[in-house]
Every structure is written in C-alpha cells, then in structure tokens.
MARTORTOR-957312 format. One record per residue: x, y, z of N, C-alpha, C, O, CB in turn; residue number from 0; residue in one letter. Coordinates in Angstrom, 2 decimals. Each point is the difference from the previous one (the first is absolute). Glycine has a CB too. Example, Ala and Ser with C-alpha at 12.3 -4.5 7.8 and 13.67 -1.06 7.14 Angstrom:
((13.19 -5.69 7.80) (-0.89 1.19 0.00) (0.90 1.20 0.00) (1.04 -0.02 0.66) (-2.93 -1.15 0.59) 0 'A')
((1.54 2.22 -1.97) (0.82 1.19 0.06) (-0.77 1.09 0.73) (0.51 1.11 0.17) (0.67 -1.74 -2.32) 1 'S')
END
This chain:
((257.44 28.40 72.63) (-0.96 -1.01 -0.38) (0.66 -0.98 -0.97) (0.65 0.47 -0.94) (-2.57 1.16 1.28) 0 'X')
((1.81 -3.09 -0.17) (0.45 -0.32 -0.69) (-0.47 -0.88 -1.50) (-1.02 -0.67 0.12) (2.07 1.26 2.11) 1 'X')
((-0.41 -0.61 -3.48) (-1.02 0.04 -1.09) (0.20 -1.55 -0.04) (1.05 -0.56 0.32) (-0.94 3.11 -1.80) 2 'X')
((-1.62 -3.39 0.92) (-0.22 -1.42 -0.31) (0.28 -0.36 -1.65) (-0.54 0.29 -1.07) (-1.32 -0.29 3.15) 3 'X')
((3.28 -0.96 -1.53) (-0.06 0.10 -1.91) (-1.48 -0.72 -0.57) (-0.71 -0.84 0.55) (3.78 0.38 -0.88) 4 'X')
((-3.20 1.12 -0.92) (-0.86 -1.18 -0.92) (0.52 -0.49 -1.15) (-0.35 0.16 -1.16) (-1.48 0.78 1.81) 5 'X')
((3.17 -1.90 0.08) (0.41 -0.64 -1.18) (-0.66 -1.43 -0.76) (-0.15 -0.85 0.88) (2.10 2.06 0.21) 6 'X')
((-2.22 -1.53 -1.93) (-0.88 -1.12 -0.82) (1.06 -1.37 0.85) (1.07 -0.02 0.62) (-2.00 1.55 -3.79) 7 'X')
((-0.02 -2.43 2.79) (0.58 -1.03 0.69) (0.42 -0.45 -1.24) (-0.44 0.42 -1.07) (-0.80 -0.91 3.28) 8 'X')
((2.52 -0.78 -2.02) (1.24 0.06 -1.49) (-0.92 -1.40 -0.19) (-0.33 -0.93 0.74) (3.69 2.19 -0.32) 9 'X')
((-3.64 -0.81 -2.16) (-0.72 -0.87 -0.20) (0.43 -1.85 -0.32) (-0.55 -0.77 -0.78) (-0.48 3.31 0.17) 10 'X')
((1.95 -2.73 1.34) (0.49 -1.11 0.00) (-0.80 -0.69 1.41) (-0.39 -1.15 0.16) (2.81 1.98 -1.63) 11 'X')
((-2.46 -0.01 2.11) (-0.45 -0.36 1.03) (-1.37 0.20 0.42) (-0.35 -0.30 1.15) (2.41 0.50 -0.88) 12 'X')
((-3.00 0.37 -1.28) (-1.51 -0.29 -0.10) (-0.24 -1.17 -0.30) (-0.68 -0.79 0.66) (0.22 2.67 -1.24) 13 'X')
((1.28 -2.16 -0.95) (-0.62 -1.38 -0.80) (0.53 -1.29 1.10) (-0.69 -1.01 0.18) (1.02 2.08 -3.23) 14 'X')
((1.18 -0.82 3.82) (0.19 -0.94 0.33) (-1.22 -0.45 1.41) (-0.43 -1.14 0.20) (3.12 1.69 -1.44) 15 'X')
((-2.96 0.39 1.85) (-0.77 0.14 0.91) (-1.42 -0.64 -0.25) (-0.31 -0.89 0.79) (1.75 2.82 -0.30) 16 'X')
((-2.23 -1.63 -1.36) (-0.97 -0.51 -0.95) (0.12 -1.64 -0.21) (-0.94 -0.74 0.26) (1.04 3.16 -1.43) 17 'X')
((0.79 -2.74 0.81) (0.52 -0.93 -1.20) (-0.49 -0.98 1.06) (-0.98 -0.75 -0.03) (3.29 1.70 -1.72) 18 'X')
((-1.13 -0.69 2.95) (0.42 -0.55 1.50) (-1.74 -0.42 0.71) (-0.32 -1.06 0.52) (3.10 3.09 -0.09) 19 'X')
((-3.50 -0.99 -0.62) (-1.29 -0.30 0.90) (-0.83 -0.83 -0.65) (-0.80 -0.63 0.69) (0.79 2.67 0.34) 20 'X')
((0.02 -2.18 -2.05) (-0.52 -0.98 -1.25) (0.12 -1.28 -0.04) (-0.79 -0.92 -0.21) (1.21 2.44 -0.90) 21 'X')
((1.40 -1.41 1.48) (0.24 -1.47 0.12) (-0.45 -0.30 1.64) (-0.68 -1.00 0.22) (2.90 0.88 -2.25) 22 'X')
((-1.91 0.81 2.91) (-0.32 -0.14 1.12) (-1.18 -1.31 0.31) (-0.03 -0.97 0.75) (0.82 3.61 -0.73) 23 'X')
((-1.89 -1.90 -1.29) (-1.73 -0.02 0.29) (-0.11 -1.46 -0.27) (-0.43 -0.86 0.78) (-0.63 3.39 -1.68) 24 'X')
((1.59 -2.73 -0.49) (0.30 -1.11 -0.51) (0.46 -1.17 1.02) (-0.82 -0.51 0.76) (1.28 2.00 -2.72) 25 'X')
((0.24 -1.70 1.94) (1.18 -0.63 0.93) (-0.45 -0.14 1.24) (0.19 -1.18 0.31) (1.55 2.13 -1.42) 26 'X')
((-2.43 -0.15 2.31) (-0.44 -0.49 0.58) (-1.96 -0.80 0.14) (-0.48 -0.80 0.80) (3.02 2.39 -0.34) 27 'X')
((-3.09 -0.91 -1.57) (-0.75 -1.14 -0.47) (0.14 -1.53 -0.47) (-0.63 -1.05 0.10) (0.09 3.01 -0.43) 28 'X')
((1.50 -1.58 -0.12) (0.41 -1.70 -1.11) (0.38 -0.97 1.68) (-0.10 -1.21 0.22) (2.05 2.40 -3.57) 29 'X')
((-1.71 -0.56 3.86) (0.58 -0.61 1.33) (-1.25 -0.64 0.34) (0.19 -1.21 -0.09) (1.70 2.93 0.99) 30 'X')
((-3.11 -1.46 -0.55) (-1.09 -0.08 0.35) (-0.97 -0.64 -1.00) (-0.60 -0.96 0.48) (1.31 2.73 0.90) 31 'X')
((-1.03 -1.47 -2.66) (-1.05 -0.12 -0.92) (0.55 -1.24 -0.64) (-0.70 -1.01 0.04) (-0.13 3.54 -0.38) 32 'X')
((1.75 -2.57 -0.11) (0.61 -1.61 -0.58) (-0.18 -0.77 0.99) (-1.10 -0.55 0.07) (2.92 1.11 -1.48) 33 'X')
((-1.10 -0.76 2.16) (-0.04 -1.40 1.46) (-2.08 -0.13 0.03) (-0.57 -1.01 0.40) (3.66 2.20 2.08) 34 'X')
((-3.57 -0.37 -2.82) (-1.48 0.19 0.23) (-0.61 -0.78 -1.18) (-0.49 -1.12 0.14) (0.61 3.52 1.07) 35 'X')
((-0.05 -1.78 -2.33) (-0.42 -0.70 -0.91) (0.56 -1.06 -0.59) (-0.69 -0.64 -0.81) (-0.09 2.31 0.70) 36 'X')
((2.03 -2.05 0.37) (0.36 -1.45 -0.77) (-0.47 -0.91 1.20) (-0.20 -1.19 -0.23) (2.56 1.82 -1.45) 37 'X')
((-2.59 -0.04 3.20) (-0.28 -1.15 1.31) (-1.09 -0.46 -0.43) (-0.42 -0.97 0.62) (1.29 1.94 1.45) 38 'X')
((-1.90 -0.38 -3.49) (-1.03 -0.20 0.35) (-1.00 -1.31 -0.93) (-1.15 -0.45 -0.06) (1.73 3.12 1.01) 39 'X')
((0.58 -2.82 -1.46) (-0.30 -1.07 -1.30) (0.64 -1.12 0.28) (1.22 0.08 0.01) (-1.34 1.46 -1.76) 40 'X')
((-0.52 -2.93 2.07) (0.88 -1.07 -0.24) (0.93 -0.07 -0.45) (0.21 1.11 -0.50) (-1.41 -1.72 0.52) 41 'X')
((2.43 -0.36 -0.32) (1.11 -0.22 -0.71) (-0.13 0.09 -1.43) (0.41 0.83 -0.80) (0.20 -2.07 2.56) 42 'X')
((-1.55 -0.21 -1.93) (-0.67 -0.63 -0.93) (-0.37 1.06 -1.06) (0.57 0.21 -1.07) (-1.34 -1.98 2.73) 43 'X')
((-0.36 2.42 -1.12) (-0.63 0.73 -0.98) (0.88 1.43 -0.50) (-0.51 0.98 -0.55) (-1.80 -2.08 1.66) 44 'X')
((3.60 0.96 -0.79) (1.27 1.68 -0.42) (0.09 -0.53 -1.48) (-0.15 -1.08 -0.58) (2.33 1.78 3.11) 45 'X')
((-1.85 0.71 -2.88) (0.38 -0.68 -1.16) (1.83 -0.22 0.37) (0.51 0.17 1.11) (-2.82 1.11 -3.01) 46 'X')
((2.91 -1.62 0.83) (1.27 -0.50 0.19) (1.09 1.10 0.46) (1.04 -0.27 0.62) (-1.74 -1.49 -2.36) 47 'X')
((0.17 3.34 1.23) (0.87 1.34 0.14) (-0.04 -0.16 1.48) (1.08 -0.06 0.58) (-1.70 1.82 -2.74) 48 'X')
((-0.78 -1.85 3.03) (0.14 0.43 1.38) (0.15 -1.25 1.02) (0.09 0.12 1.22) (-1.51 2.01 -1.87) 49 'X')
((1.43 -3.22 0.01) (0.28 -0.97 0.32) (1.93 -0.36 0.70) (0.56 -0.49 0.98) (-3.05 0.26 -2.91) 50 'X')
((2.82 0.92 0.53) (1.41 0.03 0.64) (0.73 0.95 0.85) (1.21 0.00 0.22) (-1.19 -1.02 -1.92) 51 'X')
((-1.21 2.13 2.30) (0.11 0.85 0.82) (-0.08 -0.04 1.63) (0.09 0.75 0.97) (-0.73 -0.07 -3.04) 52 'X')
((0.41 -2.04 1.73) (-0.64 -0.43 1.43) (0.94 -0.32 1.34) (-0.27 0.29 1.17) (-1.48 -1.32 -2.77) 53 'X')
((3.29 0.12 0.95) (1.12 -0.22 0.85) (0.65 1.79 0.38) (0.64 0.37 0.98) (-0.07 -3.32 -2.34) 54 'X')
((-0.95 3.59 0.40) (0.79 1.49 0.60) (-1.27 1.77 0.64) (-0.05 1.22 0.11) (2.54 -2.37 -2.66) 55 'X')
((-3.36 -0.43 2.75) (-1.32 1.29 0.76) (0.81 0.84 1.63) (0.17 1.19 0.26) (-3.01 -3.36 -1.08) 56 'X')
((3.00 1.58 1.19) (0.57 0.65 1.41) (1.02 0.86 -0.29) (-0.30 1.19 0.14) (-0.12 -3.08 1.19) 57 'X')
((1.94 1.56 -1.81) (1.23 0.23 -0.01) (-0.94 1.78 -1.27) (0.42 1.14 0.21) (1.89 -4.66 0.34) 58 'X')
((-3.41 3.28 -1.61) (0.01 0.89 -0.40) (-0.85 1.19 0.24) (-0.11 1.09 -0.57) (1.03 -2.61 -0.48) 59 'X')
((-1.57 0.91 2.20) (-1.23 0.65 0.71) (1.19 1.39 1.49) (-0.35 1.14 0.30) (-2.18 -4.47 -0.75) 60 'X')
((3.95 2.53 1.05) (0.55 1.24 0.48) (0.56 0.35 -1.08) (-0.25 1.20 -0.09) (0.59 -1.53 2.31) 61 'X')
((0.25 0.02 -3.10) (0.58 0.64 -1.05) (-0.30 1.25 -0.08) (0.79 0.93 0.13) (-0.73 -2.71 -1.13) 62 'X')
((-1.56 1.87 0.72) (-0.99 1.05 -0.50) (-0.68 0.69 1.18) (-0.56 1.09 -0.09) (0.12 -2.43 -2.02) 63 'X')
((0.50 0.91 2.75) (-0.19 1.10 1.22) (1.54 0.65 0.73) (-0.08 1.11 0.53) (-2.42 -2.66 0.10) 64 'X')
((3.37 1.08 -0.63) (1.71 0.88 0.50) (0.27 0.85 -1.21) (0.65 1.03 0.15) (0.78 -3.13 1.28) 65 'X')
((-1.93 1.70 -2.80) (0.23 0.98 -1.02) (-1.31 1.00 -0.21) (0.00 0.96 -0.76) (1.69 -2.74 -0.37) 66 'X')
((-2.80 1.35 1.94) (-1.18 1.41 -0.22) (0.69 0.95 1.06) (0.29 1.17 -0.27) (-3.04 -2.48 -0.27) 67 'X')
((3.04 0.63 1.99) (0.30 0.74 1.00) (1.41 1.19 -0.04) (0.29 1.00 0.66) (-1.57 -3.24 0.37) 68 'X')
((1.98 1.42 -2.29) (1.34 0.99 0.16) (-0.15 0.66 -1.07) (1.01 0.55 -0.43) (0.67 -1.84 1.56) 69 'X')
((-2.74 1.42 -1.77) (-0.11 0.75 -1.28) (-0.94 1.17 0.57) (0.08 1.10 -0.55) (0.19 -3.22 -1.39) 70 'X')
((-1.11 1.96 2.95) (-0.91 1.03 0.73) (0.82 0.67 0.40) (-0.13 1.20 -0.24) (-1.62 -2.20 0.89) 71 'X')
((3.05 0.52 0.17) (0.73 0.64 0.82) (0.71 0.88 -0.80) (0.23 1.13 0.44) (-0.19 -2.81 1.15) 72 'X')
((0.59 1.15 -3.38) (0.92 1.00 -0.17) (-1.05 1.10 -1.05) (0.39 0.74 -0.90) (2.25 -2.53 1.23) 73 'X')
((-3.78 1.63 0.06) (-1.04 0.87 -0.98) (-0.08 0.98 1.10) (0.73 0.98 -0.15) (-2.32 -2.71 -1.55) 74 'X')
((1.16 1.70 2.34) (0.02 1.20 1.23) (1.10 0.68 0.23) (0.07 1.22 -0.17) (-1.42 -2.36 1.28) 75 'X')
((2.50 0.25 -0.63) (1.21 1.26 -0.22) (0.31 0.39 -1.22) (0.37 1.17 0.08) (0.69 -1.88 1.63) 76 'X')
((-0.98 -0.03 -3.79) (0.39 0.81 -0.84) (-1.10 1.36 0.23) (0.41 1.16 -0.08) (0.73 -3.27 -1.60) 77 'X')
((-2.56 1.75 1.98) (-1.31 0.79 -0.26) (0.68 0.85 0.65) (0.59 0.71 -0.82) (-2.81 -1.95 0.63) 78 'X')
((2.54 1.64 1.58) (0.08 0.92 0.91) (1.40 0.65 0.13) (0.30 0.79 0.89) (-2.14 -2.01 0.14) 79 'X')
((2.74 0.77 -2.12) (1.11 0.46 0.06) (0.73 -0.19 1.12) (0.77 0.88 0.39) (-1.57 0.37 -1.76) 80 'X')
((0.68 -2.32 1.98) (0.89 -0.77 1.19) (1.37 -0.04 -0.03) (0.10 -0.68 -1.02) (-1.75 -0.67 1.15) 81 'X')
((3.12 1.62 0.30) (1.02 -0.28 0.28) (0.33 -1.66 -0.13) (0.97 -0.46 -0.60) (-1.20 2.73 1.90) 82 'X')
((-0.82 -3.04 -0.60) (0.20 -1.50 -0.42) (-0.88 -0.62 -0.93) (-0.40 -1.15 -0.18) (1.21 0.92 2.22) 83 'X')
((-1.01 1.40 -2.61) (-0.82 -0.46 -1.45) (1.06 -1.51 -0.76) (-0.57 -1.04 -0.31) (-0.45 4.37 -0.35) 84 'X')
((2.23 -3.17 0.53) (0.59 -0.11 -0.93) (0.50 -1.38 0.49) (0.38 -0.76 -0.89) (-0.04 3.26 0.05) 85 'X')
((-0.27 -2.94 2.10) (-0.18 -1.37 0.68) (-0.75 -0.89 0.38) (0.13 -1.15 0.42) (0.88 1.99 -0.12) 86 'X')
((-2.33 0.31 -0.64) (-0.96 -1.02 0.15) (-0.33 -0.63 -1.47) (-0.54 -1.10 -0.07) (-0.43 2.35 2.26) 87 'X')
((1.30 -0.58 -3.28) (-0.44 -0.04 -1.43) (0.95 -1.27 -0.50) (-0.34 -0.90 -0.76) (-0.33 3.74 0.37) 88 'X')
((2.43 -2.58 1.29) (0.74 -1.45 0.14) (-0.84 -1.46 0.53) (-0.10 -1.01 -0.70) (2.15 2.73 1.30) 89 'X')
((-2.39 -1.65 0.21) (-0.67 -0.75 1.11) (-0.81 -0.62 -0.91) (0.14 -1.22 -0.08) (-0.08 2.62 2.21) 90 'X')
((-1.32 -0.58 -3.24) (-0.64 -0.44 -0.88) (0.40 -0.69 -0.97) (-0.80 -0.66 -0.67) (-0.09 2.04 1.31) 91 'X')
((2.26 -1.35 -0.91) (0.36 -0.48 -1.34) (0.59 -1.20 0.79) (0.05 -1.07 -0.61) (0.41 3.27 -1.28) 92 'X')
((-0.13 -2.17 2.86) (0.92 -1.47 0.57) (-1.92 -1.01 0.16) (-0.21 -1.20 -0.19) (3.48 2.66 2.46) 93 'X')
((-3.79 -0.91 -2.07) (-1.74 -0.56 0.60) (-0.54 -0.79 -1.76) (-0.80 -0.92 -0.17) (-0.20 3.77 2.60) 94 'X')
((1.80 -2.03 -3.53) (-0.74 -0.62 -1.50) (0.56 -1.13 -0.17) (-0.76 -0.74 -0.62) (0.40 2.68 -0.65) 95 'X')
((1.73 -2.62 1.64) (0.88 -1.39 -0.31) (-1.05 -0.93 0.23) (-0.65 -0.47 -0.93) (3.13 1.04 1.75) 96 'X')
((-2.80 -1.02 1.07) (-0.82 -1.03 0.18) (-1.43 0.12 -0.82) (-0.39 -0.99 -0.63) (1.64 0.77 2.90) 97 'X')
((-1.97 1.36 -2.27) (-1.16 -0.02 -0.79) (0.33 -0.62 -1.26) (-1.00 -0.54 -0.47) (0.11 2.49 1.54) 98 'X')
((2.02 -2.08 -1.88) (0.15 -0.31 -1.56) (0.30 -1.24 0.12) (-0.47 -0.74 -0.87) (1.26 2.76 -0.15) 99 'X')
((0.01 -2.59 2.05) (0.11 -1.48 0.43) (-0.96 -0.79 0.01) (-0.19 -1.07 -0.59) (1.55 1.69 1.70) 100 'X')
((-2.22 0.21 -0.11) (-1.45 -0.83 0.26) (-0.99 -0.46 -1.07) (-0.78 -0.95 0.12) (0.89 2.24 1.76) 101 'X')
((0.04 -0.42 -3.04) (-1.06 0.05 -0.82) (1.07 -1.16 -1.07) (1.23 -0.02 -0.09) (-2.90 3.00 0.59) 102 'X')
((0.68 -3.82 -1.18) (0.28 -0.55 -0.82) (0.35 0.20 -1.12) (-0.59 0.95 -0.51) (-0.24 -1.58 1.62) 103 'X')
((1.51 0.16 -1.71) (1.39 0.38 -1.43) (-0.87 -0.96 -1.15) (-0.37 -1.16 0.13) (3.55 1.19 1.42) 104 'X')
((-3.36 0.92 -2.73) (-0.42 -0.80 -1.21) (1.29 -0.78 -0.66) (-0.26 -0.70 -0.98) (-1.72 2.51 0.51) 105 'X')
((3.17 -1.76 0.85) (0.95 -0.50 -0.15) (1.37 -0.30 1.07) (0.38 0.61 0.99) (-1.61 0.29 -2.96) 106 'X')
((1.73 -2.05 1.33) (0.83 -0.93 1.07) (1.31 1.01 -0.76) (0.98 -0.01 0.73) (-2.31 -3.26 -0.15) 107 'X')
((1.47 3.81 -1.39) (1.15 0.60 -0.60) (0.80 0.58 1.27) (-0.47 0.94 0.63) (-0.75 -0.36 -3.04) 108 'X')
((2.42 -1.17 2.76) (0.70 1.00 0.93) (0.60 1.19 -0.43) (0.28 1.00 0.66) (0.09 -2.77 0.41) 109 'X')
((-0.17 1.48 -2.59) (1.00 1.59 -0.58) (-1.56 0.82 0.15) (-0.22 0.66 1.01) (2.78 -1.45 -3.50) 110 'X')
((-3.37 0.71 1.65) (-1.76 0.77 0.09) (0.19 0.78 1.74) (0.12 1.19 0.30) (-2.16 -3.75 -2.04) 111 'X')
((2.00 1.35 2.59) (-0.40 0.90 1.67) (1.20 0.67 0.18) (-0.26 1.11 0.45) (-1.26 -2.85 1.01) 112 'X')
((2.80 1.58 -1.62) (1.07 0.90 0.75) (-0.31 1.12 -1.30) (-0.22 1.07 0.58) (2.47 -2.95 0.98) 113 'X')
((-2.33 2.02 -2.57) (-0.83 1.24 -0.98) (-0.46 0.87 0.74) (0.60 1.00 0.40) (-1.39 -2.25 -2.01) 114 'X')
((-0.76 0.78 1.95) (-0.90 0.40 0.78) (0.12 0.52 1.14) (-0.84 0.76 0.48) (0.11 -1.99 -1.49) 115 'X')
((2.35 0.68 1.87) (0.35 0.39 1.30) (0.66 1.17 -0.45) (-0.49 1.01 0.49) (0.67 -3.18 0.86) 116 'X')
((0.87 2.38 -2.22) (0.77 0.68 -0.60) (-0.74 1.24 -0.08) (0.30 0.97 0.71) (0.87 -2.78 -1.77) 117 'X')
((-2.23 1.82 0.14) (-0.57 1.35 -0.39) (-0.65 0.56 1.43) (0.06 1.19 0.30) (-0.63 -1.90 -3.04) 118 'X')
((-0.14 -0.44 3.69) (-0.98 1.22 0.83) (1.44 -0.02 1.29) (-0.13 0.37 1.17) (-3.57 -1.07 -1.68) 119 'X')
((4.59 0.32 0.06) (1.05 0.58 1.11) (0.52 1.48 -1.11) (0.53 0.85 0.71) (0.60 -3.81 0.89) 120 'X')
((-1.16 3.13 -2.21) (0.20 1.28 -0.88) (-1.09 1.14 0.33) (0.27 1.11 0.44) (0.69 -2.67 -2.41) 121 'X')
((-2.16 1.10 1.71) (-0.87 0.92 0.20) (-0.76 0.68 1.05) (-0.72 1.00 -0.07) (0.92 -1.96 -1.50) 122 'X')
((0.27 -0.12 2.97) (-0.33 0.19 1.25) (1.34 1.38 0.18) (-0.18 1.08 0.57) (-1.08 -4.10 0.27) 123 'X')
((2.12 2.70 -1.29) (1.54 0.47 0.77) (-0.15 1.26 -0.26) (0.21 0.91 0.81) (1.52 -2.74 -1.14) 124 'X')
((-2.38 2.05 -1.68) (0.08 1.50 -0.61) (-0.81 0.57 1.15) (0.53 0.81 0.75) (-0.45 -1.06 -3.61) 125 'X')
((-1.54 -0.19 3.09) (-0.99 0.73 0.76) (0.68 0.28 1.32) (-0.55 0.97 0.51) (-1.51 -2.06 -1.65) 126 'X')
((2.98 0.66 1.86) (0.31 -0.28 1.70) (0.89 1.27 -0.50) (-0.11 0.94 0.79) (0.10 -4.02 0.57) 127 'X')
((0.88 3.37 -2.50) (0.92 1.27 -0.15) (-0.81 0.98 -0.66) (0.40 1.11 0.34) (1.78 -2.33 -0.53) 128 'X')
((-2.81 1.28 -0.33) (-1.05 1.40 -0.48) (-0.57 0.32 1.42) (0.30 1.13 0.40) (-1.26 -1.87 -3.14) 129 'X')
((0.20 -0.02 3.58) (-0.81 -0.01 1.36) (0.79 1.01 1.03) (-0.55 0.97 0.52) (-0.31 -3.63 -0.86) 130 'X')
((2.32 2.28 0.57) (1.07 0.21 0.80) (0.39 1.29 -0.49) (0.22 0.80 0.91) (0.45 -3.15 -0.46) 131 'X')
((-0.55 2.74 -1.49) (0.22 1.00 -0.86) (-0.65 1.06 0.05) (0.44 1.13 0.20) (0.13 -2.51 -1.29) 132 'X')
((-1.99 0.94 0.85) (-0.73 1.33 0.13) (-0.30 -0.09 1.80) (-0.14 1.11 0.51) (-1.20 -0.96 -3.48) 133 'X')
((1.25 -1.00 3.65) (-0.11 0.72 1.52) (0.97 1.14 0.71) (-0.20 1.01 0.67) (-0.64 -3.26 -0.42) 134 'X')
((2.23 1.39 -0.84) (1.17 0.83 0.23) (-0.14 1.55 -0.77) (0.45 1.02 0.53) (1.01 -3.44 -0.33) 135 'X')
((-1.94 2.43 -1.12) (0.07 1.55 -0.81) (-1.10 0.60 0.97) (0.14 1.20 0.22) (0.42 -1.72 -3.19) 136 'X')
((-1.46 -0.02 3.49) (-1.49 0.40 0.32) (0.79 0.75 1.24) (0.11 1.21 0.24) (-2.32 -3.37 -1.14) 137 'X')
((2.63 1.23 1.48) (1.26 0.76 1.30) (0.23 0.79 0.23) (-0.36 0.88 0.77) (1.22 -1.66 -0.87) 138 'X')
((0.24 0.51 -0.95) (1.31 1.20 -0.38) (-0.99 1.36 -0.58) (0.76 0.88 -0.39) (1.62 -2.95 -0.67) 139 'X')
((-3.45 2.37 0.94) (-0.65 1.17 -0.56) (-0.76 0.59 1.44) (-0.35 1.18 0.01) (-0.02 -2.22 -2.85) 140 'X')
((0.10 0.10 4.15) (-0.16 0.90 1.02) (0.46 0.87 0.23) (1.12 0.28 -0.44) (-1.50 -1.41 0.99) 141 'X')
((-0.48 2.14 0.43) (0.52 1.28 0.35) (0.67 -0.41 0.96) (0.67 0.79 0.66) (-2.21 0.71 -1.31) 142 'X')
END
C-alpha cells in the first residue's frame, strides 16, 4: 500500500499563491471597471487627475487585463504546486513593465523611474528565485 505524504505546502508558496490571486482579482477588474467609470463622465466635468488618464485608457485597460490573466495563471500553479509554477510567476513579472508604463508618473524624473525600474526588477527576480526554489525542494522531497 502505498503511504500519501502530508507534507505542508512551503510557505512561500501559499503567500505567493494568495498574493498572486489578489492581484489577479484586481487587475483583471481594473481592466473592466476603470474604462467603465471614467467612459462615464464627460471630459469637461474630470477632474484634472483623471483627466490626464484619458490618452492612456486603452493601452492601460490590456495592460490590466494580460497582468490579471498572468497573475491568475501563476496563482494556480504557485497555489497547486505546479512544475511551471515558476514560469508562469516569470511571465507575471514580464506582464508588471507595460502595466507601470501605462499608468501615469507623478514625475518626469528619469533617474526617479529607472529607480523604480531598478527596485521592482529586484523584487520581482528575489520572488521568481524563492518561487523556483521552493518548487524544486517541493520535488526533490517526492517519493
């Protein structure tokens, strides 16, 4: 007979899993609910914040839906302990660039945005090697 491990799932890969379906939810709403509610107000009457939102409604409307869709995708495989967990969780982080493009910058500073590029290329990368890390250990501990 053979025995079923009950090993805990590595908790890198709960929160990331979690984290992932969250943004998922997000992201592919914003896709939908923004284009909705800013369609729904004259020009005129925006105030000036959503006003200047208006030349990057489309370009940020897929933005936010290719980044809900690849964030669902890598929430299900971190959730389920997938083998391509760890490419799809890539896939997600290549999907955050255009979303950050799209959205408008409180500043023209170019040193400020390559900053900004700098760090979430750091913090995407740590998560893509912790992710990879614990699938691979998750593995390597099969019977």
């Amino acid at each position: 007979m053979t025995e079923i491990s009950k090993r805990p799932r590595p908790f890198v890969l709960t929160t990331a899993g979690l984290l992932l379906g969250w943004l998922a939810f997000v992201g592919l709403l914003s896709s939908v609910a923004f284009p909705l509610i800013v369609g729904q107000q004259p020009a005129e009457e925006m105030p000036p914040e959503l006003r200047q939102l208006l030349p990057n409604l489309v370009p940020f409307s897929i933005a936010a839906f290719v980044y809900g869709l690849t964030a669902l995708i890598a929430a299900v495989g971190t959730w389920r302990v997938r083998p391509w967990a760890a490419k799809a969780f890539l896939a997600w982080c290549v999907a955050v660039g255009p979303l950050l493009l799209a959205l408008p910058s409180q500043t023209e500073s170019l040193f400020e945005r390559a900053v900004l590029a700098l760090f979430c290329v750091c913090v995407l990368s740590t998560g893509y090697f912790y992710i990879r890390r614990a699938i691979t250990l998750g593995k390597s501990d099969a019977p």
